[in-house]
MARKE-954551 format. One record per atom (N, C-alpha, C): residue in three letters; atom name; x negated, y negated, z. Coordinates in nm, 3 decimals. Last residue first. Example, Ala and Ser with C-alpha at 12.3 -4.5 7.8 and 13.67 -1.06 7.14 Angstrom:
# MARKE-954551
<rec resn="ser" name="N" X="-1.285" Y="0.225" Z="0.708"/>
<rec resn="ser" name="CA" X="-1.367" Y="0.106" Z="0.714"/>
<rec resn="ser" name="C" X="-1.290" Y="-0.003" Z="0.787"/>
<rec resn="ala" name="N" X="-1.319" Y="0.569" Z="0.780"/>
<rec resn="ala" name="CA" X="-1.230" Y="0.450" Z="0.780"/>
<rec resn="ala" name="C" X="-1.320" Y="0.330" Z="0.780"/>
END
This chain:
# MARKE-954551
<rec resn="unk" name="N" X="-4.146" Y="2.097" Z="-0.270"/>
<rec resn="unk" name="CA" X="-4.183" Y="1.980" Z="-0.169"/>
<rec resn="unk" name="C" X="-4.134" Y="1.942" Z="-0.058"/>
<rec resn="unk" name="N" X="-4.020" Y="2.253" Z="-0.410"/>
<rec resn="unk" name="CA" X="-4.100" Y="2.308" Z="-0.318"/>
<rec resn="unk" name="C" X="-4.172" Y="2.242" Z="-0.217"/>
<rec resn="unk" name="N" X="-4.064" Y="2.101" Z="-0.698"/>
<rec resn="unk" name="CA" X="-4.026" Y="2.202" Z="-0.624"/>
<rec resn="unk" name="C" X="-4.109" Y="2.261" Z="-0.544"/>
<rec resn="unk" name="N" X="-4.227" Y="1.874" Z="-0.817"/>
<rec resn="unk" name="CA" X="-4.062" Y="1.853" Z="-0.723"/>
<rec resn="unk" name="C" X="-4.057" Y="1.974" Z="-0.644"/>
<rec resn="unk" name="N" X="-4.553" Y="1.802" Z="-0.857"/>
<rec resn="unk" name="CA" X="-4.458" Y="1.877" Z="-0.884"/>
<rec resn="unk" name="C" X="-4.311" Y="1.866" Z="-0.776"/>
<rec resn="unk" name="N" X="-4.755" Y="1.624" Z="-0.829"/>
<rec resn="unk" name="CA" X="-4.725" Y="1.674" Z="-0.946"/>
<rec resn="unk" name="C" X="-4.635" Y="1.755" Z="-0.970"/>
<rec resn="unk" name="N" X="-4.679" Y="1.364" Z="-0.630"/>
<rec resn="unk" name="CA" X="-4.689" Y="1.471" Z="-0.619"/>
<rec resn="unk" name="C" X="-4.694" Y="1.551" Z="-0.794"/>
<rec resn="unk" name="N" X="-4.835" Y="1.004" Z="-0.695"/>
<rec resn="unk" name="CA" X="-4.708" Y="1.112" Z="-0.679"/>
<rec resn="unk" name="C" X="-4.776" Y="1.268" Z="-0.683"/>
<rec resn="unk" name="N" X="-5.036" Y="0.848" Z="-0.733"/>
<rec resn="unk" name="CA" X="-4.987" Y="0.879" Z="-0.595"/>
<rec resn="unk" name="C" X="-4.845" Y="0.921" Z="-0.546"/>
<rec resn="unk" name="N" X="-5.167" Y="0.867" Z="-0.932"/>
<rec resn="unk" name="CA" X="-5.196" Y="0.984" Z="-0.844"/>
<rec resn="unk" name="C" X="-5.091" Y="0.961" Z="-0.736"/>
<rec resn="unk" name="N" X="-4.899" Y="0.805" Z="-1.241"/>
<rec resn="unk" name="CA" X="-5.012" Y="0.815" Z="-1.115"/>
<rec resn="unk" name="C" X="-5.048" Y="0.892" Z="-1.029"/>
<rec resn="unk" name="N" X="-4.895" Y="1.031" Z="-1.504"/>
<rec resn="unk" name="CA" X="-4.844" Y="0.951" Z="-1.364"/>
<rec resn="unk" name="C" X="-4.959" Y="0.951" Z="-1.283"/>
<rec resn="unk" name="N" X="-4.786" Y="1.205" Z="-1.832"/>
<rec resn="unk" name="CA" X="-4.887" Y="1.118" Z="-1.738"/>
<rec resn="unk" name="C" X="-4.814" Y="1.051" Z="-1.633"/>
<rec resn="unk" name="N" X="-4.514" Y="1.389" Z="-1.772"/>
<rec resn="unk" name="CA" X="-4.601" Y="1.272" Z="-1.863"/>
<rec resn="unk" name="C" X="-4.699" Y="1.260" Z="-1.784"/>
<rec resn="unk" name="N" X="-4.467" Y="1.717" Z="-1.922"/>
<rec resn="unk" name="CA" X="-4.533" Y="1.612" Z="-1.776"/>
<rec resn="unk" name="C" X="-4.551" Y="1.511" Z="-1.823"/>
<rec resn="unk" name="N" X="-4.196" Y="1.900" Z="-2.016"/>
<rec resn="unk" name="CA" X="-4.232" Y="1.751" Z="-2.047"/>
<rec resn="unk" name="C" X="-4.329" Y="1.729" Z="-1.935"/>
<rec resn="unk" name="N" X="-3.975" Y="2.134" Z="-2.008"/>
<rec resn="unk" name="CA" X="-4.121" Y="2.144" Z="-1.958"/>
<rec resn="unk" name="C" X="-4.250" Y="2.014" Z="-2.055"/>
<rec resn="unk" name="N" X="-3.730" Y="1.894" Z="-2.152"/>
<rec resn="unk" name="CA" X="-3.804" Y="2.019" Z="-2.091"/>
<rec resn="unk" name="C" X="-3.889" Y="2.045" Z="-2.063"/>
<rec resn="unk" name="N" X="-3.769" Y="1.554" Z="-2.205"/>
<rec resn="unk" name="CA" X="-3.757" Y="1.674" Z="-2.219"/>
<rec resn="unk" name="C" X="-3.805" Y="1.790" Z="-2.162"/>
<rec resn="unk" name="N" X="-3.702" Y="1.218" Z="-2.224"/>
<rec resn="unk" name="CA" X="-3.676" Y="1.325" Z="-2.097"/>
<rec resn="unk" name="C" X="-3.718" Y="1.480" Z="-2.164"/>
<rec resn="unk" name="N" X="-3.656" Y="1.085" Z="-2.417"/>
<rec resn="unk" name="CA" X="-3.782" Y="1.165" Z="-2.426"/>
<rec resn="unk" name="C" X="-3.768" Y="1.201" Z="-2.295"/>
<rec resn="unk" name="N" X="-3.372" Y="1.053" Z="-2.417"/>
<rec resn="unk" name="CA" X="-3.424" Y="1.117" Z="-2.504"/>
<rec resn="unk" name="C" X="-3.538" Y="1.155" Z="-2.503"/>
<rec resn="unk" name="N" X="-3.387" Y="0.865" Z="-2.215"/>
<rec resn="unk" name="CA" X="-3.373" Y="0.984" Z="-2.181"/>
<rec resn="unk" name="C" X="-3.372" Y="1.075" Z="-2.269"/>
<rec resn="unk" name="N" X="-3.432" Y="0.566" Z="-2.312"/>
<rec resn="unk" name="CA" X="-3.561" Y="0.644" Z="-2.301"/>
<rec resn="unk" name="C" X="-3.486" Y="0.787" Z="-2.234"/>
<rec resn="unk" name="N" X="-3.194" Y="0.470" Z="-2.366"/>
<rec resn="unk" name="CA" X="-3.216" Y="0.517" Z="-2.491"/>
<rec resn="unk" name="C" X="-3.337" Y="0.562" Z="-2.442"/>
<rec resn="unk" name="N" X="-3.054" Y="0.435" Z="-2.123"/>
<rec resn="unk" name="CA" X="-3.042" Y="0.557" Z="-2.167"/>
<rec resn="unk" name="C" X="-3.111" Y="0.560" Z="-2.286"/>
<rec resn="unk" name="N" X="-3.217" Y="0.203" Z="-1.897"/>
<rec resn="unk" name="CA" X="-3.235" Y="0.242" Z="-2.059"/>
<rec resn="unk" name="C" X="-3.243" Y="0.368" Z="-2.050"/>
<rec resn="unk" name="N" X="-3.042" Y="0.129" Z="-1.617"/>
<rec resn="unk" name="CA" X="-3.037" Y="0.050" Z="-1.776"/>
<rec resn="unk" name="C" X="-3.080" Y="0.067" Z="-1.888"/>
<rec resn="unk" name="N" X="-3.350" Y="0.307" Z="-1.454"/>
<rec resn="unk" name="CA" X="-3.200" Y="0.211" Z="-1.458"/>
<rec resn="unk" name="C" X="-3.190" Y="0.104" Z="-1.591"/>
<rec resn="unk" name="N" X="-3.550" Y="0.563" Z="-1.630"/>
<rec resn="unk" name="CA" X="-3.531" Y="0.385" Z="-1.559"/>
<rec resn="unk" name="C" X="-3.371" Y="0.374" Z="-1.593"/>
<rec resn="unk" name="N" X="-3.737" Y="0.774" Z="-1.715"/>
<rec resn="unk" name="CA" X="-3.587" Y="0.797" Z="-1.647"/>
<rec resn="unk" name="C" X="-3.590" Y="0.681" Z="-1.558"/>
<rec resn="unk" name="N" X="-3.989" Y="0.822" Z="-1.804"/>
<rec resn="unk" name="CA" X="-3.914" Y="0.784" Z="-1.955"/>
<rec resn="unk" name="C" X="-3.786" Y="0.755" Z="-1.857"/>
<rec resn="unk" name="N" X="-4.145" Y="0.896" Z="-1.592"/>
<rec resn="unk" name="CA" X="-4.180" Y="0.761" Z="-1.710"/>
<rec resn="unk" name="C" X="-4.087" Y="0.739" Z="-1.750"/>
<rec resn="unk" name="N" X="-4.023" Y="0.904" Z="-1.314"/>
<rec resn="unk" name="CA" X="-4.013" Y="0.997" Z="-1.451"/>
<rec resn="unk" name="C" X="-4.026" Y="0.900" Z="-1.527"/>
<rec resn="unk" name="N" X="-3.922" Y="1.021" Z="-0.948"/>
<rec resn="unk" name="CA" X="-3.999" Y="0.951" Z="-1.089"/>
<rec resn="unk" name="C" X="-3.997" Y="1.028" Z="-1.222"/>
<rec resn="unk" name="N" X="-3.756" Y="1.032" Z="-0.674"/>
<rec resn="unk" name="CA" X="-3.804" Y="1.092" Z="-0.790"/>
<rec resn="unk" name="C" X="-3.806" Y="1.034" Z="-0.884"/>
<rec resn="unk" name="N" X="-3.885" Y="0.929" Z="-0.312"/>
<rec resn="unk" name="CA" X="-3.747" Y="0.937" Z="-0.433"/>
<rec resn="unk" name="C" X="-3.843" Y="1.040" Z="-0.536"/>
<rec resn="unk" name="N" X="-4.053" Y="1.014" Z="-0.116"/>
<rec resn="unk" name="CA" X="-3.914" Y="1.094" Z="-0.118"/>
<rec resn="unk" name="C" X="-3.795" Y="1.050" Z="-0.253"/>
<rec resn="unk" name="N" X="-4.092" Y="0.636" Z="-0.123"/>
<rec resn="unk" name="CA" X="-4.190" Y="0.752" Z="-0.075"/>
<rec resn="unk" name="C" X="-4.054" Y="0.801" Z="-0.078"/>
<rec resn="unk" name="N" X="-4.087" Y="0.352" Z="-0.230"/>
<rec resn="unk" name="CA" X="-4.033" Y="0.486" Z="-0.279"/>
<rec resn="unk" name="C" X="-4.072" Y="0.618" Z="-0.246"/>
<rec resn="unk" name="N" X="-4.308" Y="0.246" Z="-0.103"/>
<rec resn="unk" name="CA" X="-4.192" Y="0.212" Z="-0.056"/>
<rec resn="unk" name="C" X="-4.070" Y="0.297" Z="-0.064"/>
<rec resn="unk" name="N" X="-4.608" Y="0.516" Z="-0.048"/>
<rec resn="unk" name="CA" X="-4.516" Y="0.371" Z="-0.038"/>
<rec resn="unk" name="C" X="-4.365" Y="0.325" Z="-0.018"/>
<rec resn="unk" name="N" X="-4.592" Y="0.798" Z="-0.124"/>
<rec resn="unk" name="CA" X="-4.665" Y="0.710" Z="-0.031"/>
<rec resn="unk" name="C" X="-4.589" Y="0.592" Z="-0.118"/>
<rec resn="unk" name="N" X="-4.523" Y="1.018" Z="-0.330"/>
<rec resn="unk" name="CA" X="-4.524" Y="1.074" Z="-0.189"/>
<rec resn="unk" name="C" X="-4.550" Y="0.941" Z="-0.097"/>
<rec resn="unk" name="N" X="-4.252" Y="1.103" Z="-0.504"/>
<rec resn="unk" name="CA" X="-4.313" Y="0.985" Z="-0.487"/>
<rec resn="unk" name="C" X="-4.320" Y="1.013" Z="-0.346"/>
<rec resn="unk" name="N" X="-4.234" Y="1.384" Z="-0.755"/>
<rec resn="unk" name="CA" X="-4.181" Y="1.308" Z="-0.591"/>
<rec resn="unk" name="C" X="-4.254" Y="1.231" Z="-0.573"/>
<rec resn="unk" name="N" X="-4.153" Y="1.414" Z="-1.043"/>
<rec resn="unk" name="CA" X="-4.218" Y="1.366" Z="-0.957"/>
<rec resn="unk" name="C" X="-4.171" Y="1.385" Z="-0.845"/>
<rec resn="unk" name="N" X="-4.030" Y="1.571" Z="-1.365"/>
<rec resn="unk" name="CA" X="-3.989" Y="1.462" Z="-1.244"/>
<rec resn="unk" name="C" X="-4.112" Y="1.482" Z="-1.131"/>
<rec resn="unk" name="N" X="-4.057" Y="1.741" Z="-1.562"/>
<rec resn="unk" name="CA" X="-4.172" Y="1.640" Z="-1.559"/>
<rec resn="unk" name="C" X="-4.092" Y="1.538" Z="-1.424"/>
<rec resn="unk" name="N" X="-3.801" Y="1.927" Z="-1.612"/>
<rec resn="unk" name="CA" X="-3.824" Y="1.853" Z="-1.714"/>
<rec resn="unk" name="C" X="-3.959" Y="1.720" Z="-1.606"/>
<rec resn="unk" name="N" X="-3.879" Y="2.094" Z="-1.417"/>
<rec resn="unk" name="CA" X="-3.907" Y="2.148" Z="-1.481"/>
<rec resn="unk" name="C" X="-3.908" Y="2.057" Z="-1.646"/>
<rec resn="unk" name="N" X="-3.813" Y="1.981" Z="-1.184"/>
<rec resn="unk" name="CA" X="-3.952" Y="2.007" Z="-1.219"/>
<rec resn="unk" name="C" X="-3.962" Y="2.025" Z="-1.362"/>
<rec resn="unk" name="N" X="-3.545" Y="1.926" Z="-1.258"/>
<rec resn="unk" name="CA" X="-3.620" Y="1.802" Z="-1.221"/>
<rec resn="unk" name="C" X="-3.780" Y="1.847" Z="-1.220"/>
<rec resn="unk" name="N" X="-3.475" Y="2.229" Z="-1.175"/>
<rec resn="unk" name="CA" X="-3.448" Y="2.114" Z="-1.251"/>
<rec resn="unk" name="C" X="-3.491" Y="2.023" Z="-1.317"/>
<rec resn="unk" name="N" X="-3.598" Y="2.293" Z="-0.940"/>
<rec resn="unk" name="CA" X="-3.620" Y="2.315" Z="-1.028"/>
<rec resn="unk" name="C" X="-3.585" Y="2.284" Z="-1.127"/>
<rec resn="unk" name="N" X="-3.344" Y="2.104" Z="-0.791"/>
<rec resn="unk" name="CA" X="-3.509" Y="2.092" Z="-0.770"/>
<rec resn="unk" name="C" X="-3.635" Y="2.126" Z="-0.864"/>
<rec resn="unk" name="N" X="-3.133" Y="2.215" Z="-0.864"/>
<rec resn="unk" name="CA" X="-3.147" Y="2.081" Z="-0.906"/>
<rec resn="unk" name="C" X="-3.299" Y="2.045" Z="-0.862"/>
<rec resn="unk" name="N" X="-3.182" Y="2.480" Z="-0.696"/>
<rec resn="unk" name="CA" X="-3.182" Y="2.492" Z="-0.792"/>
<rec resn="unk" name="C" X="-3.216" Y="2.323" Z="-0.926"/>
<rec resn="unk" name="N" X="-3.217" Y="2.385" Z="-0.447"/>
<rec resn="unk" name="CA" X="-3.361" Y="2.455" Z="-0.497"/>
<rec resn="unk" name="C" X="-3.320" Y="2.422" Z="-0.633"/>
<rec resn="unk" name="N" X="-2.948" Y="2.345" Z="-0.394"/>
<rec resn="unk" name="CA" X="-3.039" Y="2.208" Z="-0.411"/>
<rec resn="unk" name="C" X="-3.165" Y="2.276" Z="-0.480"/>
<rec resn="unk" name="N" X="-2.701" Y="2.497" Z="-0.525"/>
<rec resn="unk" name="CA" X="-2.801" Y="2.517" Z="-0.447"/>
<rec resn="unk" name="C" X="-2.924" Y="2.357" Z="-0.525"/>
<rec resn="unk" name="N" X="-2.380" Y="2.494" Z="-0.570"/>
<rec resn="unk" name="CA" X="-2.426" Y="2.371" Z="-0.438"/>
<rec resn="unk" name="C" X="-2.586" Y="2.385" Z="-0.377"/>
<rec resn="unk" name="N" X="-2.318" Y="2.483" Z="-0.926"/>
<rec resn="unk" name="CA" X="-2.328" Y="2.543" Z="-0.756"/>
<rec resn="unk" name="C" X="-2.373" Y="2.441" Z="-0.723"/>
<rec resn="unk" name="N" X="-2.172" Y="2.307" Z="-1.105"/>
<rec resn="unk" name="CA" X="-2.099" Y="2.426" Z="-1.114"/>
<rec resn="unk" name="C" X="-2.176" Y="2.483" Z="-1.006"/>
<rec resn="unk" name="N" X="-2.264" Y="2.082" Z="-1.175"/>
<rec resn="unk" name="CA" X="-2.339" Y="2.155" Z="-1.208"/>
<rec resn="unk" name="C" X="-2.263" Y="2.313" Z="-1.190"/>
<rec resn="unk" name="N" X="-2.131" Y="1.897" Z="-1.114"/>
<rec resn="unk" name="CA" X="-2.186" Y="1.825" Z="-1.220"/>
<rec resn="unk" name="C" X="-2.236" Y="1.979" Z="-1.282"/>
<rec resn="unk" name="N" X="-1.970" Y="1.979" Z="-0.869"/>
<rec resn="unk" name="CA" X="-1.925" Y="1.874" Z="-0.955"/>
<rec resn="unk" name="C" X="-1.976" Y="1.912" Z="-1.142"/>
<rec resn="unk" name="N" X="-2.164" Y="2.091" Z="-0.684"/>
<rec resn="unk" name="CA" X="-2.074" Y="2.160" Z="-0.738"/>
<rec resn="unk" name="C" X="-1.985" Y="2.043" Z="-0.897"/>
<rec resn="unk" name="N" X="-2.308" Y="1.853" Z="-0.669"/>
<rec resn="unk" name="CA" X="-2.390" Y="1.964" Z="-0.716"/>
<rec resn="unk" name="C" X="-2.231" Y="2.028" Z="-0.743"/>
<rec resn="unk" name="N" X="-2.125" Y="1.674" Z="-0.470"/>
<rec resn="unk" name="CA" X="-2.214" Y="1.629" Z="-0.596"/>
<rec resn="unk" name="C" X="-2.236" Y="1.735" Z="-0.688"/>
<rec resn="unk" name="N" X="-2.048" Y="1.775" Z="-0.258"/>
<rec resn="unk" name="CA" X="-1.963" Y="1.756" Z="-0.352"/>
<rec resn="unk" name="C" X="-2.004" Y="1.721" Z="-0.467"/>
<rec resn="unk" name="N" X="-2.257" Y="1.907" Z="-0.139"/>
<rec resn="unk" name="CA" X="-2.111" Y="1.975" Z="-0.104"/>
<rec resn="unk" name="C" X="-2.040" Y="1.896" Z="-0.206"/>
<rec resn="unk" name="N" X="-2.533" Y="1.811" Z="-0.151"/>
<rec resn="unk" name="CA" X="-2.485" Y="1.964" Z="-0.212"/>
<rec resn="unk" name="C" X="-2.379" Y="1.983" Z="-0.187"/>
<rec resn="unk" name="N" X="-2.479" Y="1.534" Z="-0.076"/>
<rec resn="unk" name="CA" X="-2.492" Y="1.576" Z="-0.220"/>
<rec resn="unk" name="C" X="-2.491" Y="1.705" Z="-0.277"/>
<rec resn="unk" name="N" X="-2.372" Y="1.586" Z="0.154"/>
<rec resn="unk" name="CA" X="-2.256" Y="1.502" Z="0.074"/>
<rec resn="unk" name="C" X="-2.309" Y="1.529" Z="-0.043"/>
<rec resn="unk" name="N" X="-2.608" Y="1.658" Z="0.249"/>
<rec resn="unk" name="CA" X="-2.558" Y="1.730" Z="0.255"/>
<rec resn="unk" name="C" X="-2.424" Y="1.706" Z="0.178"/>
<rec resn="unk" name="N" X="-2.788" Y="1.419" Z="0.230"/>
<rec resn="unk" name="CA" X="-2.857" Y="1.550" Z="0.156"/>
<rec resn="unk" name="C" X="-2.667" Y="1.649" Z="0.161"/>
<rec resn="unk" name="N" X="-2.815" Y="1.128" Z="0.129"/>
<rec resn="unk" name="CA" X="-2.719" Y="1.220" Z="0.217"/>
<rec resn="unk" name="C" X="-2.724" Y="1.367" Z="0.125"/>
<rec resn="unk" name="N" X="-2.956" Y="1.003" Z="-0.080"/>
<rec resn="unk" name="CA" X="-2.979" Y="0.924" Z="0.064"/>
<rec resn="unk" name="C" X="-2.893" Y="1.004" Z="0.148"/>
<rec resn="unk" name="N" X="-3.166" Y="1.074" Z="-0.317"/>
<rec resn="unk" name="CA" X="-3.065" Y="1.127" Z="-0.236"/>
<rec resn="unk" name="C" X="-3.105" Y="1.077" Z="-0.121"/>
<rec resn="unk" name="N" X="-3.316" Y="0.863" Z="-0.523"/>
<rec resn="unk" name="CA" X="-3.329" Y="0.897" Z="-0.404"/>
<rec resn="unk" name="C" X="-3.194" Y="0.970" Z="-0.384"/>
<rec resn="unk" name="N" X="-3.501" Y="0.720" Z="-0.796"/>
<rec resn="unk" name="CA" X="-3.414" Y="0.765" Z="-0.714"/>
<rec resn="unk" name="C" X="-3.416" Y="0.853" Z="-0.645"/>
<rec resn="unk" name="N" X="-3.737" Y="0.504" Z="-1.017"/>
<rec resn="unk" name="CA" X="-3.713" Y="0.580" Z="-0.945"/>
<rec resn="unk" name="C" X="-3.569" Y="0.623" Z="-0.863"/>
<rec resn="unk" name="N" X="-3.696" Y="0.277" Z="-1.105"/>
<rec resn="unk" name="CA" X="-3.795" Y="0.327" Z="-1.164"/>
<rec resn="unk" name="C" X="-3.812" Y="0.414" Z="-1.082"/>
<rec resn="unk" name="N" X="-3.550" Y="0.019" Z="-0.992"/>
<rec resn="unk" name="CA" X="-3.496" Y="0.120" Z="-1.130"/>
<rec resn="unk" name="C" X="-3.580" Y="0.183" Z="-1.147"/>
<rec resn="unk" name="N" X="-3.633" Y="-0.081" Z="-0.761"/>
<rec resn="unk" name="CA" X="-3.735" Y="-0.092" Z="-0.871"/>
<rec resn="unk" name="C" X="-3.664" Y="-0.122" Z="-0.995"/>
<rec resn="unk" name="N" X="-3.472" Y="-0.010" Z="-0.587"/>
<rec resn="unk" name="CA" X="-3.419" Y="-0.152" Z="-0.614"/>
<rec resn="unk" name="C" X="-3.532" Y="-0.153" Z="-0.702"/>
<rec resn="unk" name="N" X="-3.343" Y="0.361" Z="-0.669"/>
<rec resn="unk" name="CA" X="-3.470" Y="0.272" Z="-0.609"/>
<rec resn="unk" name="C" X="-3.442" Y="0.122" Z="-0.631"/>
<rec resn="unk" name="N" X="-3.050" Y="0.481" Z="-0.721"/>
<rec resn="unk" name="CA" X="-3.167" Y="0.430" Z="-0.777"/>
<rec resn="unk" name="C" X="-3.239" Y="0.365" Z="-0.664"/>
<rec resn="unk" name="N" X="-2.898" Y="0.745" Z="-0.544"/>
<rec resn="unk" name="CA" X="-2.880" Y="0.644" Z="-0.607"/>
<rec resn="unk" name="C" X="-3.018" Y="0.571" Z="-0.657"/>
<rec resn="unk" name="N" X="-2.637" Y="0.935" Z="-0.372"/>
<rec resn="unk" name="CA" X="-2.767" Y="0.934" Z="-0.432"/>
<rec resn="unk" name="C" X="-2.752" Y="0.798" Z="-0.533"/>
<rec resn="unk" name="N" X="-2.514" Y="0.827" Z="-0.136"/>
<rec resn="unk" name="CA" X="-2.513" Y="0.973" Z="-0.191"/>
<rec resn="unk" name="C" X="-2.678" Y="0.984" Z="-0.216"/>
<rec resn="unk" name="N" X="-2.447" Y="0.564" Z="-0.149"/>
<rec resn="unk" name="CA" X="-2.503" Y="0.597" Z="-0.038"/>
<rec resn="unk" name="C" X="-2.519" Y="0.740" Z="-0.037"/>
<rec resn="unk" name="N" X="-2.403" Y="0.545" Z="-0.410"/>
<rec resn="unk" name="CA" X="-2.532" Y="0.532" Z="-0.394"/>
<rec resn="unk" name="C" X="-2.519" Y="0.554" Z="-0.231"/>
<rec resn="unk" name="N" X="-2.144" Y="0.765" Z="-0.555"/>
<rec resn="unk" name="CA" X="-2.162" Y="0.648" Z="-0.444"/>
<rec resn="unk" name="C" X="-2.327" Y="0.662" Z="-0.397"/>
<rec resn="unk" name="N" X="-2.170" Y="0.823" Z="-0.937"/>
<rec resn="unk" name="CA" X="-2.137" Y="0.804" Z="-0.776"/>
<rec resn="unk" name="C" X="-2.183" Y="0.754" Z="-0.660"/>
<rec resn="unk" name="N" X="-2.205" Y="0.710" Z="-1.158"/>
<rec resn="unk" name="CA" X="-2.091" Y="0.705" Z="-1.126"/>
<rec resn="unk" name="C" X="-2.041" Y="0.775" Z="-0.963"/>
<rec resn="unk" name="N" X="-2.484" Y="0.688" Z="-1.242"/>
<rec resn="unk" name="CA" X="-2.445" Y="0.592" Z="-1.267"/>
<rec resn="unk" name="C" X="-2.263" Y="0.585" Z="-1.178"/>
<rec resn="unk" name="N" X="-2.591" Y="0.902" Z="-1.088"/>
<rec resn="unk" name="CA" X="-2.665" Y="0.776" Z="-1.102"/>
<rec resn="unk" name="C" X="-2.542" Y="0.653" Z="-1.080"/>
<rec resn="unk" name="N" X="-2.445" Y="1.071" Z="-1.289"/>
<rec resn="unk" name="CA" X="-2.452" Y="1.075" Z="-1.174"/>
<rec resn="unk" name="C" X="-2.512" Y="0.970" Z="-1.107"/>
<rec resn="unk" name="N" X="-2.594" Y="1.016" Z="-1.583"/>
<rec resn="unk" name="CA" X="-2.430" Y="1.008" Z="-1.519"/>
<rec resn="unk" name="C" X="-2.393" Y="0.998" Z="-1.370"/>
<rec resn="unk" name="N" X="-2.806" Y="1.093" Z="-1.551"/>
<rec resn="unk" name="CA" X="-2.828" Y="0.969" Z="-1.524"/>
<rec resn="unk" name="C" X="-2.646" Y="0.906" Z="-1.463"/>
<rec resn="unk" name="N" X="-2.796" Y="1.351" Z="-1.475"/>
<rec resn="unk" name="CA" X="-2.850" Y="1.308" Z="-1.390"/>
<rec resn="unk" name="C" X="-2.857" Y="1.159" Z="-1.381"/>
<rec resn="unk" name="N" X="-2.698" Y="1.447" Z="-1.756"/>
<rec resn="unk" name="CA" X="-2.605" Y="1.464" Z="-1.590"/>
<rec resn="unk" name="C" X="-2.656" Y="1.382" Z="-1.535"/>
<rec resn="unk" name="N" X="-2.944" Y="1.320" Z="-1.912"/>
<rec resn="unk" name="CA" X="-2.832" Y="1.286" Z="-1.927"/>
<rec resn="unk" name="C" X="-2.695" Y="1.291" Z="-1.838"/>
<rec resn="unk" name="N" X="-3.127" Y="1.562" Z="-1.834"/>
<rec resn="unk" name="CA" X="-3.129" Y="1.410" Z="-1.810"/>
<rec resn="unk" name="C" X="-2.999" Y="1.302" Z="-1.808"/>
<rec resn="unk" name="N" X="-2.962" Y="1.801" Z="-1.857"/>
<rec resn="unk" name="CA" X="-2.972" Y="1.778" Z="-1.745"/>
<rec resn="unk" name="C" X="-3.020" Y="1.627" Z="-1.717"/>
<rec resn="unk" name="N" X="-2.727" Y="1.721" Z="-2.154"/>
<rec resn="unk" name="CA" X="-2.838" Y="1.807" Z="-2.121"/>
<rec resn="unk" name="C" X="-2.922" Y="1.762" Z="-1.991"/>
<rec resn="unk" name="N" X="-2.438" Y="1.793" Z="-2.271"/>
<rec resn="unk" name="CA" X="-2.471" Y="1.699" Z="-2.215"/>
<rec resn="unk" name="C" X="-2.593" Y="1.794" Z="-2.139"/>
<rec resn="unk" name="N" X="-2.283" Y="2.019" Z="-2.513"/>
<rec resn="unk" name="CA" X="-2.288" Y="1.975" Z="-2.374"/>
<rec resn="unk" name="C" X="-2.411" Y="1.888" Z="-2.346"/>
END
């Protein structure tokens, strides 16, 4: 089975960005309809509808929240850019990369 970077880029890639969808960077994404994404998204990909849970998720492999500028509320990840699945291989599990300060160090709970 297909390992949470890899859902996440699928998702990305095959549902409606007014859902969730990339930053015009590629170097980040956003849920733009919180509730269209726990009622049909999350059950979909993941089998429940709890957002904490895709929260811890995303912490837990090194994702970000981008707290100040244009991408303020999306989610970052050195290695997780539009157009190169070959960097989601270094997506990995309790992974931090280095990042700037002017993200949050952690997703959950934000």
């Amino acid at each position: 089975p297909a390992g949470f970077p890899h859902i996440l880029a699928s998702i990305l890639e095959n549902e409606s960005a007014d859902i969730i969808g990339w930053s015009q960077s590629g170097r980040s994404f956003g849920i733009r309809e919180m509730n269209a994404f726990k009622d049909q998204i999350l059950p979909q990909y993941f089998k429940h509808d709890k957002f904490s849970s895709f929260q811890r998720q995303l912490n837990l492999y090194g994702f970000r929240k981008i707290v100040k500028g244009n991408e303020s509320g999306c989610y970052i990840h050195t290695y997780f850019r539009r157009g190169h699945p070959e960097l989601l291989k270094q997506v990995r599990r309790g992974q931090m990369p280095p990042c700037p300060p002017r993200y949050e160090h952690k997703v959950y709970g934000s």
